[in-house]
VOZA-758771 format. One record per residue (C-alpha): residue in three letters; x, y, z. Coordinates in steps of 0.05 Angstrom, whole numbers, plus 32768, in hexadecimal, padded with zeros to 4 digits. Each point is the difference from the previous one (the first is absolute). Layout:
N
atom aa ALA&px X&py Y&pz Z;
...
***
This chain:
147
atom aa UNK&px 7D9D&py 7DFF&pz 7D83;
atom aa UNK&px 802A&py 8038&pz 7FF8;
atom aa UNK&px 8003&py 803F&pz 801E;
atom aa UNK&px 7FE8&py 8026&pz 7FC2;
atom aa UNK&px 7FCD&py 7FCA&pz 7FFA;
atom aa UNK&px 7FE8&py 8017&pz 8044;
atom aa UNK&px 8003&py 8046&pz 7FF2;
atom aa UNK&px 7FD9&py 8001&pz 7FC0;
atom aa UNK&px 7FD8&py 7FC2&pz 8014;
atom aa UNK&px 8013&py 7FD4&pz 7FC6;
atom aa UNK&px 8019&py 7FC1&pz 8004;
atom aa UNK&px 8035&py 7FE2&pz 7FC6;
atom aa UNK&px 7FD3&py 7FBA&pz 7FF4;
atom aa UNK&px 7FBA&py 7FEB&pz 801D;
atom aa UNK&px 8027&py 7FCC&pz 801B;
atom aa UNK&px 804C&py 7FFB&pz 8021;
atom aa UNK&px 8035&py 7FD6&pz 7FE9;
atom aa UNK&px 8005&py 7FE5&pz 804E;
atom aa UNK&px 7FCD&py 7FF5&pz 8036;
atom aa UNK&px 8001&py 803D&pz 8027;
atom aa UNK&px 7FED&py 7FF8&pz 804B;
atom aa UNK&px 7FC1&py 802F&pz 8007;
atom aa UNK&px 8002&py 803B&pz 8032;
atom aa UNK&px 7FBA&py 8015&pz 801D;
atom aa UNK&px 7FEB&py 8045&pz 7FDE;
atom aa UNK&px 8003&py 8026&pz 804A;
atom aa UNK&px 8051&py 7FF0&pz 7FF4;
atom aa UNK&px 800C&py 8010&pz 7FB5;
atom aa UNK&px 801C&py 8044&pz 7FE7;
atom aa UNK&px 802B&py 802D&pz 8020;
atom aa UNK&px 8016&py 8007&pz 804C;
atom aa UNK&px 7FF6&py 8039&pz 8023;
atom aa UNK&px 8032&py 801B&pz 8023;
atom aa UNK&px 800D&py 801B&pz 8047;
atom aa UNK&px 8030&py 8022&pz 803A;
atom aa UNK&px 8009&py 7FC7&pz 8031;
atom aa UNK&px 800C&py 802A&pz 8045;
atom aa UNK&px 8043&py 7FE7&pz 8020;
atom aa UNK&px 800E&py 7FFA&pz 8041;
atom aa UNK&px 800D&py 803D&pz 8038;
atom aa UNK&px 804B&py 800E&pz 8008;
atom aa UNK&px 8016&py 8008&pz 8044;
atom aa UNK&px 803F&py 801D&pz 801B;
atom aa UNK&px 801E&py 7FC7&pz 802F;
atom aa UNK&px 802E&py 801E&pz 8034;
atom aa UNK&px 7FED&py 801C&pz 803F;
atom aa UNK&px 8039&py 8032&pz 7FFE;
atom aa UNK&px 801B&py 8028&pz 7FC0;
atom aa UNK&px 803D&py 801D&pz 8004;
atom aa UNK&px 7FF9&py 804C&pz 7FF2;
atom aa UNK&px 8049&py 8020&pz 7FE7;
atom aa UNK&px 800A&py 8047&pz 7FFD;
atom aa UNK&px 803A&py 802B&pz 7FE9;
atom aa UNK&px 800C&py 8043&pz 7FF5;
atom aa UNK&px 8039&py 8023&pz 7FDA;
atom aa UNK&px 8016&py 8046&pz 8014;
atom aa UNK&px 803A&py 8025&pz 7FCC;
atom aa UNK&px 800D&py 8043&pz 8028;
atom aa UNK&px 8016&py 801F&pz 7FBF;
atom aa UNK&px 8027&py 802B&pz 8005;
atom aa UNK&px 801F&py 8000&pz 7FC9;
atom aa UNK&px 8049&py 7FE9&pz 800A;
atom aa UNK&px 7FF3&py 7FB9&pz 8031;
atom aa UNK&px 801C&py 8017&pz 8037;
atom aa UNK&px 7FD2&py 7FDF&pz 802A;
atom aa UNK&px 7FEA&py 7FB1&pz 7FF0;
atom aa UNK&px 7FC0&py 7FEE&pz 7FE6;
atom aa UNK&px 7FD7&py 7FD4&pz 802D;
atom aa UNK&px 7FC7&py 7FC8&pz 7FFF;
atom aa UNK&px 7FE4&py 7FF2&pz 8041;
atom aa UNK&px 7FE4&py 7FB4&pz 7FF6;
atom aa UNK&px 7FC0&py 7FE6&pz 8035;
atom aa UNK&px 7FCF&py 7FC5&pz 8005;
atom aa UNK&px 7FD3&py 7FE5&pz 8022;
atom aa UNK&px 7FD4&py 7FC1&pz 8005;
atom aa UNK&px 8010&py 7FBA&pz 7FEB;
atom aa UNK&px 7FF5&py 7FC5&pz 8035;
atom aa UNK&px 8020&py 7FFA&pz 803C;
atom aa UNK&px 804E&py 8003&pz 7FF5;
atom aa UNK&px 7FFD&py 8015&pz 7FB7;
atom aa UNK&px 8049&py 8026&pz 7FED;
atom aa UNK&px 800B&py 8026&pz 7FC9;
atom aa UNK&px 8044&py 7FE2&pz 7FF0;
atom aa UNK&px 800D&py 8019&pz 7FBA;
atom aa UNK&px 7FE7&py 8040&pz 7FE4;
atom aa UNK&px 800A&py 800C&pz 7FBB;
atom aa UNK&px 8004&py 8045&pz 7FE0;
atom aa UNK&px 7FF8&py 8009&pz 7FB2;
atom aa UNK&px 7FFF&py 8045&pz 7FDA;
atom aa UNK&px 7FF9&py 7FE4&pz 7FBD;
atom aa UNK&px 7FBD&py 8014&pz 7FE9;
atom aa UNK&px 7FF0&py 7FD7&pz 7FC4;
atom aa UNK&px 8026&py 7FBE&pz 801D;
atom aa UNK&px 8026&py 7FF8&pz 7FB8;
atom aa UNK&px 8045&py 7FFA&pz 802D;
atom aa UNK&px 8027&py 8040&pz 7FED;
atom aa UNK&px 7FF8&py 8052&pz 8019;
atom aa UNK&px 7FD6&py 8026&pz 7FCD;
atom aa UNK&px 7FF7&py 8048&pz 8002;
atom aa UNK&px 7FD8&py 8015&pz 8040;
atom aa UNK&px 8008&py 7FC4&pz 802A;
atom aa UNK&px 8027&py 8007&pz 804A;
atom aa UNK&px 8045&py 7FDC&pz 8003;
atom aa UNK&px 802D&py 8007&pz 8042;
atom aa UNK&px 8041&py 802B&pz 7FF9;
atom aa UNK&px 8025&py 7FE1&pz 8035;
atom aa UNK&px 8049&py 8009&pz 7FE4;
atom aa UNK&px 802A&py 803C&pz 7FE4;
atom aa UNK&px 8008&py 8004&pz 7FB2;
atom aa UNK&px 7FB4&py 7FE1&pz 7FF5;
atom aa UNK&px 7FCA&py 8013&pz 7FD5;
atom aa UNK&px 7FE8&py 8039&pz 8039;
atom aa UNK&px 8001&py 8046&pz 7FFA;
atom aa UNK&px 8015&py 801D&pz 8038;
atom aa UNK&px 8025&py 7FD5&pz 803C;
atom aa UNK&px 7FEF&py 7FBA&pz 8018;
atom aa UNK&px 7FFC&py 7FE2&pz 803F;
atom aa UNK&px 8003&py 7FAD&pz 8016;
atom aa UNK&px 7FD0&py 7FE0&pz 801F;
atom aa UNK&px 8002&py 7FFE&pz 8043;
atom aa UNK&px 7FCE&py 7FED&pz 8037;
atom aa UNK&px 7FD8&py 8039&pz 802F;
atom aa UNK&px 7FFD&py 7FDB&pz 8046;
atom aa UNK&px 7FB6&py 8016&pz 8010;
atom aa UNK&px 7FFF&py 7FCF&pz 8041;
atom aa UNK&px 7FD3&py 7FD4&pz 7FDB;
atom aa UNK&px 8034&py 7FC6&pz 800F;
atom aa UNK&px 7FFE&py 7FF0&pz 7FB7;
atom aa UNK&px 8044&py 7FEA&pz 7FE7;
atom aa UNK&px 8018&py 7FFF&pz 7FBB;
atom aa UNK&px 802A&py 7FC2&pz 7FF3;
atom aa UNK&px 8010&py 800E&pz 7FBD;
atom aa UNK&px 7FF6&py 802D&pz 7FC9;
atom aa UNK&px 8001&py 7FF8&pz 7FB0;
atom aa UNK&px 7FFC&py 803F&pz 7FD4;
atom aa UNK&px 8026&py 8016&pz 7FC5;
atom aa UNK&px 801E&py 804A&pz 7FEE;
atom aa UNK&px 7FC9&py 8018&pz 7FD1;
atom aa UNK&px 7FD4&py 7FC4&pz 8005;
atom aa UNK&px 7FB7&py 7FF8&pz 8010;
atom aa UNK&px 7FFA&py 7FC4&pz 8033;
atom aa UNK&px 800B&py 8006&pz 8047;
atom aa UNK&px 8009&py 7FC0&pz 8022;
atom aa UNK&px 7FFB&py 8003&pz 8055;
atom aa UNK&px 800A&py 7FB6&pz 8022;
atom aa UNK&px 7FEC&py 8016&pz 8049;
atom aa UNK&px 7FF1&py 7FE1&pz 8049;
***
């Protein structure tokens, strides 16, 4: 039978073409349907890292003094390192700076306003070394390899 045939209850010939195995009435018709609960998500490490970072422009105006970000964490399991930190402005992720998204000015004759200053690092005594840096003159990624 057909699925209109089931609908409306009529069947095309008293008898099919083929033998049709029989289903037992309880079975016949339609399924019901039903939310099958999955199972309970659990988060599986015993530390998370937590990363913090705070960006401070004094602006004033004319850059005479550098802006900052002051970078923490904590957590992770024993001897975790943060070994690469990875800074990126671009808001929308489609790869180039749109109007309203951050870019570092670190060279004269960029795409600032007023002056520009390099990167440099602010020894804080954390013991945090920077072993290399990667940004470019009115670019939106800041790359840090540290130890």
């Amino acid at each position: 039978m057909g699925f209109l045939s089931k609908v409306l209850g009529r069947a095309r010939s008293a008898r099919p073409a083929v033998a049709i195995a029989q289903v037992p009435t309880s079975r016949r018709g339609f399924r019901r349907l039903h939310i099958e609960q999955m199972e309970e998500r659990r988060l599986m490490t015993a530390s998370p890292i937590t990363i913090g970072a705070v960006y401070f422009d004094p602006g004033t105006g004319f850059d005479e003094t550098a802006n900052t970000f002051r970078i923490s964490y904590i957590g992770g399991a024993a001897g975790t390192e943060l070994k690469t930190l990875v800074i990126n402005t671009d808001k929308d992720g489609n790869g180039q700076l749109d109007p309203a998204e951050t870019f570092f000015d670190t060279a004269s004759g960029g795409l600032g306003v007023y002056g520009f200053h390099p990167f440099a690092q602010i020894d804080n005594g954390s013991g945090i070394v920077i072993n290399s840096i990667s940004v470019a003159d009115g670019g939106t990624l800041l790359t840090l390899d540290l130890s």
